[in-house]
N, C-alpha and C positions, 0 to 999 in steps of 0.2 A: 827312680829319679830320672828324669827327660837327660838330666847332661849324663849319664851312665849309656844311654840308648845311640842305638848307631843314628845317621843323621835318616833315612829314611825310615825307621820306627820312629824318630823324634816326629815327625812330618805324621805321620799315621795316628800318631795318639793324639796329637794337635786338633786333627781334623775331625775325629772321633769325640772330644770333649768338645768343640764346636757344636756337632748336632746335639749333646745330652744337653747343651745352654738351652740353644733356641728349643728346643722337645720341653724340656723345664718353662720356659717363659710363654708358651703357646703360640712361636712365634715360626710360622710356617709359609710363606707367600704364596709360592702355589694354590696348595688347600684352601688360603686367605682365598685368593682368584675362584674358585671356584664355586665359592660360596654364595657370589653374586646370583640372582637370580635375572631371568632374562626379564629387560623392561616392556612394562606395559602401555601403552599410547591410545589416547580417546580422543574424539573430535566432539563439539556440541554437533554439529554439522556435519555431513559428508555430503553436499550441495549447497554452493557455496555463487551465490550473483556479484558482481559486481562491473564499474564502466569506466572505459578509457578517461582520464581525465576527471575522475570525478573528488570529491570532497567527501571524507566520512564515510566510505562504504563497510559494508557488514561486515563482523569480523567474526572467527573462528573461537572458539574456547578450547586449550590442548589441554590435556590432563595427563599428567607421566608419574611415574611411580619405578622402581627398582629394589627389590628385596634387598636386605643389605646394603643399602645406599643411601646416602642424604639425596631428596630430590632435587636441591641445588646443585648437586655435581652434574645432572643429565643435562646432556645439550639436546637442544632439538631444532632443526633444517627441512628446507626443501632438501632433498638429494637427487628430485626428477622430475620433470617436465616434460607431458607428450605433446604437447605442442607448444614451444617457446613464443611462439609469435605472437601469442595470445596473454602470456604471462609464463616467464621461467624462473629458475630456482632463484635467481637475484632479484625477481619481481614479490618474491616471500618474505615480511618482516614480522619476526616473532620476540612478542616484549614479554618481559618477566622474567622470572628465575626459580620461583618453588615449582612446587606441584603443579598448578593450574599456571599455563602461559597463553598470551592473546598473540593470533595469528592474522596479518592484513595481506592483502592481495592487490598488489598496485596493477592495474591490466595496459596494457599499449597493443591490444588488437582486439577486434572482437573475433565471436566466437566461441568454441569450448577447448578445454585443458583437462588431463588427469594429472594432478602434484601429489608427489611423493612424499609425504612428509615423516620423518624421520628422527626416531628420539635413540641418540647414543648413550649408553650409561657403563658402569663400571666394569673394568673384564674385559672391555671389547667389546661388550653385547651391545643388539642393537634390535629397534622391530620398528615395523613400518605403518599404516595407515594412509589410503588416497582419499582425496577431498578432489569431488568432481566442480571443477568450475567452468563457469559463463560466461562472460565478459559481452555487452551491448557496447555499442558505439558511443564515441563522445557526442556531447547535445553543446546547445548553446543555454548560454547563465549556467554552467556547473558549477560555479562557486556558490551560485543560491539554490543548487537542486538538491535534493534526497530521493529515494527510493522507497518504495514500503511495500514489503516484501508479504509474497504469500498468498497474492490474489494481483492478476492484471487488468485487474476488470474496474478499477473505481469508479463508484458512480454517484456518490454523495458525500457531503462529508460534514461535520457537525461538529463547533469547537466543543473543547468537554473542558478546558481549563489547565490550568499550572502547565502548559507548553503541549498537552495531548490533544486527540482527534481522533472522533468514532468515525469510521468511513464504511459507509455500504457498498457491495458488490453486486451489480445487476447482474451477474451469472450463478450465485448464489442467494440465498436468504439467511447471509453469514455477517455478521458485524463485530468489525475488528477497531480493535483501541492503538492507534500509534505514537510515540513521541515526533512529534511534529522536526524537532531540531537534528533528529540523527536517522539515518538509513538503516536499515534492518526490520524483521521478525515482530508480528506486533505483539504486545505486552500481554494481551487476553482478547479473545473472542467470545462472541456470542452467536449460537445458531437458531432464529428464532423460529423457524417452520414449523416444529411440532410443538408450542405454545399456540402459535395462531393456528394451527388443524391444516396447514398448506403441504403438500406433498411434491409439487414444483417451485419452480421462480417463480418468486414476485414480482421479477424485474425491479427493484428498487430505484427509483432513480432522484429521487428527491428529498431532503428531509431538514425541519426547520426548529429549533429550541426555544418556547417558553421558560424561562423558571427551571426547575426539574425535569420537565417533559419534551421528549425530543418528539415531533410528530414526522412518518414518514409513510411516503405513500410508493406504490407501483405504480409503472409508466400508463396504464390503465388499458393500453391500446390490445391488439391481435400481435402474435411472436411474430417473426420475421417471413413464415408462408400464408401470412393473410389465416391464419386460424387462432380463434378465441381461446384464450387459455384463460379459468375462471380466478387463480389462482393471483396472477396481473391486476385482478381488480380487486386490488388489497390496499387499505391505509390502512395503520396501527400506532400504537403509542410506547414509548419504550418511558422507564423512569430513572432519572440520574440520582444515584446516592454515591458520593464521594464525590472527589474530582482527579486534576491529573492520573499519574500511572495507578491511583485507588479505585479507579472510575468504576463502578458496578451498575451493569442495565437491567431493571428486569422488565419483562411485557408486559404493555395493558392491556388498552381495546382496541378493536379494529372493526371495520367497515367494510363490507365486502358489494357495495353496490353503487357506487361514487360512480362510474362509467355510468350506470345505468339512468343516475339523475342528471346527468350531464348533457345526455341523449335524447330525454324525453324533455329539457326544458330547453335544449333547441328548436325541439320538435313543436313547441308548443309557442316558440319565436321564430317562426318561419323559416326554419333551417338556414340560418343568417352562416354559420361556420361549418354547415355538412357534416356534424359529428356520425350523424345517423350514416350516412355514405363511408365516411372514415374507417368505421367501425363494423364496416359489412362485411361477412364471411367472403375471404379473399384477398381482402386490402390489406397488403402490408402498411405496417402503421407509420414508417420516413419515408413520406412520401409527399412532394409539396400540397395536398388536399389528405394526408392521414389525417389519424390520430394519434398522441402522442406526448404526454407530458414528461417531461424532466426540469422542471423548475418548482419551490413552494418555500413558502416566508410568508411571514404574516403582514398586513398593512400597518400603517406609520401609527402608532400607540396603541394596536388592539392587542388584544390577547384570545382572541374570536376566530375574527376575521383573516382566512389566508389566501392569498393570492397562488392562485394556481399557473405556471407558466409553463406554456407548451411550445413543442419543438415541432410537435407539426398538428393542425397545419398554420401556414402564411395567412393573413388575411388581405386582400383577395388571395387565392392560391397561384401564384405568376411571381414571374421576377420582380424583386422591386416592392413584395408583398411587405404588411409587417406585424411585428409580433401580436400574438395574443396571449391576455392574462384576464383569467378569468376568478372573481372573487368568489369564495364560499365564505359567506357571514357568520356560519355556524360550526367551522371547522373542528375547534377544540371538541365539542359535541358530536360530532360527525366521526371520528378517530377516536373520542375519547369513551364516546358509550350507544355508536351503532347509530343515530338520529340520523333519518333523512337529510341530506344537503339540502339548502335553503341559499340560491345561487342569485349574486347581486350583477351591480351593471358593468360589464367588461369593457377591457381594457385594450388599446390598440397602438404599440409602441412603434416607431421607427426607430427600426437598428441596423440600418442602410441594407437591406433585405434578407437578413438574417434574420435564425430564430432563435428561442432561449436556450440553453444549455444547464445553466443553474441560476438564480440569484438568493443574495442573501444581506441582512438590514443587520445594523449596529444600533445600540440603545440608543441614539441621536437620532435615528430615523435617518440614516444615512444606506443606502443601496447600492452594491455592485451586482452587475448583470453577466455572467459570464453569455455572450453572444457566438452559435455559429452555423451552421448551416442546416437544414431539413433533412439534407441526404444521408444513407446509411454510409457510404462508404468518401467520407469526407476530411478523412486527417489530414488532407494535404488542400485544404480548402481554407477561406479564411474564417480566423477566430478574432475578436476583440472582447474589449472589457468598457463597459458603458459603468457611470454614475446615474444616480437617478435619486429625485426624493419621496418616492410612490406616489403622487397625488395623479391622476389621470390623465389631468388637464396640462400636467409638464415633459417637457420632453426628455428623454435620456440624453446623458455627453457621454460622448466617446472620448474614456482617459489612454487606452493603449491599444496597438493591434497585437496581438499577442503571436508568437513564434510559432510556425508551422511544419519545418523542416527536420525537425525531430519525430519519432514514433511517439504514438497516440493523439487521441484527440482531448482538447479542454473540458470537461466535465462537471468541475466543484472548486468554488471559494471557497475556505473553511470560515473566513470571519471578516468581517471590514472594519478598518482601522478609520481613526478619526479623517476622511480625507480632504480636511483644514490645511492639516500639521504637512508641512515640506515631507519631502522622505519617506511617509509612510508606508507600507509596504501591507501585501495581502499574499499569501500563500493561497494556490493555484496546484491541483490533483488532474492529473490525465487518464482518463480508460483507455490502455494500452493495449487489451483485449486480443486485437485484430493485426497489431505490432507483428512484425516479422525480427525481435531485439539482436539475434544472435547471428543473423544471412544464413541459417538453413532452410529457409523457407516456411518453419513453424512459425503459427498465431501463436501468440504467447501464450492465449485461454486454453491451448493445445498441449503444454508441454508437459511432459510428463513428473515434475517436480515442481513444488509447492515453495519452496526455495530459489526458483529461477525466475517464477513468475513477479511482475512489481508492475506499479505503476509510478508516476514522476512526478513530486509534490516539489515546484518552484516559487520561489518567491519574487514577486515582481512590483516596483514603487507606483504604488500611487495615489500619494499625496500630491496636493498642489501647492 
């Protein structure tokens, strides 16, 4: 009996049925603590872009887990930052609460960061994961910009519908599907090179949508040291089934001798635009007398006939030159099952002596012109945005001068809006390529991550 017991044997046997309770009930803390296992932390990403100031940028997928734990008990943080200036651990917002949490990166400097990122869980444990990030500089219109990660090189762009956009890359023969409305990783790509037998770049630089069939062609000229690459003188056909982020492409036919008809029916019209001189081993092809296409749309109700728009050369080749558009009557034919080009009567635009960069027509037979200059190295040169109704005999208006002082150059409309209606608006893609985004002095087509790289798809009014 405990009141028979001195008062320190009361105390000892006290303390002694104490542990046979908890040892009976499995009720141990310690052991409990230890039980935890150490958590586990994943990133979708470990390169990670994004820009001072911007709207929407890409975000991160964290994934955490802890043996022994509810994954809502794990926190997860920045806990480091090697370079704050660029983005530090307060520049880290991470939403959710189970297993999978989204992580965003607000940036206020350009440049690069390694963050810490860090999931605490039960016990005290903890484990780590770094997310290397990039941060470019603020631009102007961020509220209308996005990013499209993966390729800095755009060089065409093709609406596919339900808010998406197939865009080519002239430094690849790679075509990727993006959601037009948000920044980030595009949803599926396609690499078309070894369907069309090509082993190099296309150079894509153009490409325009019937129906189903998106037609796109290579810039058709000599690479950048004046030598013929065979692979450049490529059009092909791609076919849309689905639409939005369902969007499926697969290849049709191609044409690999467009240059060649090009050439020989100037040749055969008194060498009136020099393609033959253009296209001479040596000649680089932005050159105010190259050659050079990056524009293609079809004329106002055909389904045939595509207007080929070239960036060089000027007609006459001089300041003050102006555009040329050159029709092929037989295009669908021509891309669709190899037929000799069958080449109609060209086109000679004023777009105050600029050249094409892209245009593209709305079912109204309504045309924006993306306009800018011949030379290679001209991002800081001017760009506008012309209307037009293709008829030969009318001239283009210039609805905007488009913004220069941001990295890259204008390259692709994805689609024209009714431009009747007030406020309409046209989203606008940059080939950022040559971009220096981060001040180390890297071209963006340089960087060593597929993740860092993007080009600048903005949205700009015009309507009248």
């Amino acid at each position: 009996m405990l009141h028979q017991l001195s008062l320190h044997d009361r105390r000892a046997a006290i303390a002694a049925s104490g542990v046979l309770v908890l040892a009976t009930l499995g009720v141990d803390a310690p052991a409990h603590a230890a039980s935890y296992g150490t958590p586990t932390i994943g990133l979708s990403a470990s390169y990670l872009s994004g820009a001072v100031g911007a709207t929407g940028d890409p975000v991160v997928t964290v994934t955490v887990a802890q043996s022994g734990a509810d994954a809502a008990a794990l926190g997860v943080t920045a806990s480091a930052s090697s370079k704050p200036s660029v983005a530090g651990t307060g520049d880290v917002t991470v939403t959710g609460t189970g297993a999978t949490r989204q992580l965003a990166v607000a940036a206020h400097g350009r440049g690069y960061t390694d963050l810490t990122i860090k999931v605490t869980g039960l016990g005290g444990k903890a484990a780590t994961r770094t997310l290397h990030y990039a941060a470019s500089a603020a631009v102007q219109n961020a509220a209308d910009t996005r990013y499209l990660t993966g390729s800095s090189d755009a060089s065409a762009a093709v609406d596919a519908g339900g808010g998406y956009v197939v865009v080519a890359d002239d430094e690849s023969n790679t075509l990727r599907l993006y959601d037009r409305s948000a920044s980030g990783a595009p949803v599926r790509s396609w690499d078309v090179g070894s369907k069309l037998g090509v082993s190099k770049e296309i150079d894509i630089e153009a490409g325009a949508r019937v129906g189903n069939t998106i037609y796109w062609t290579g810039s058709l000229g000599n690479n950048k040291d004046g030598v013929y690459k065979a692979d450049r003188n490529t059009v092909f056909t791609t076919t849309v089934t689905g639409s939005g982020a369902a969007t499926q492409l697969t290849v049709g036919g191609s044409y690999k001798k467009l240059r060649d008809d090009l050439v020989a029916w100037d040749k055969a019209n008194g060498n009136r635009f020099g393609f033959a001189a253009g296209t001479a081993d040596g000649e680089a092809p932005k050159q105010i007398d190259g050659f050079n296409i990056e524009g293609l749309e079809f004329a106002p109700g055909s389904t045939s006939t595509a207007y080929l728009g070239f960036r060089a050369p000027l007609v006459p080749p001089k300041a003050g030159g102006k555009a040329l558009v050159v029709p092929v009557t037989n295009f669908d034919k021509v891309a669709g099952s190899g037929a000799k080009a069958v080449i109609g009567t060209p086109i000679e635009l004023d777009l105050d002596g600029l050249s094409i960069r892209d245009i593209r027509r709305n079912a109204a037979d309504q045309y924006l012109i993306v306009a800018g200059s011949w030379a290679a190295d001209d991002n800081s040169a001017p760009y506008a945005l012309y209307s037009w109704d293709g008829v030969a005999a009318h001239a283009p208006v210039k609805r905007a001068d488009l913004p220069t002082a941001d990295p890259g150059g204008w390259e692709a409309v994805v689609d024209v809006p009714d431009l009747t209606v007030p406020g309409a608006r046209a989203q606008l893609i940059t080939d950022a390529g040559s971009a220096d985004l981060y001040g180390d002095g890297t071209e963006a087509k340089d960087l060593d991550h597929a993740e860092w790289k993007k080009s600048r798809a903005t949205w700009f009014t015009v309507g009248s």
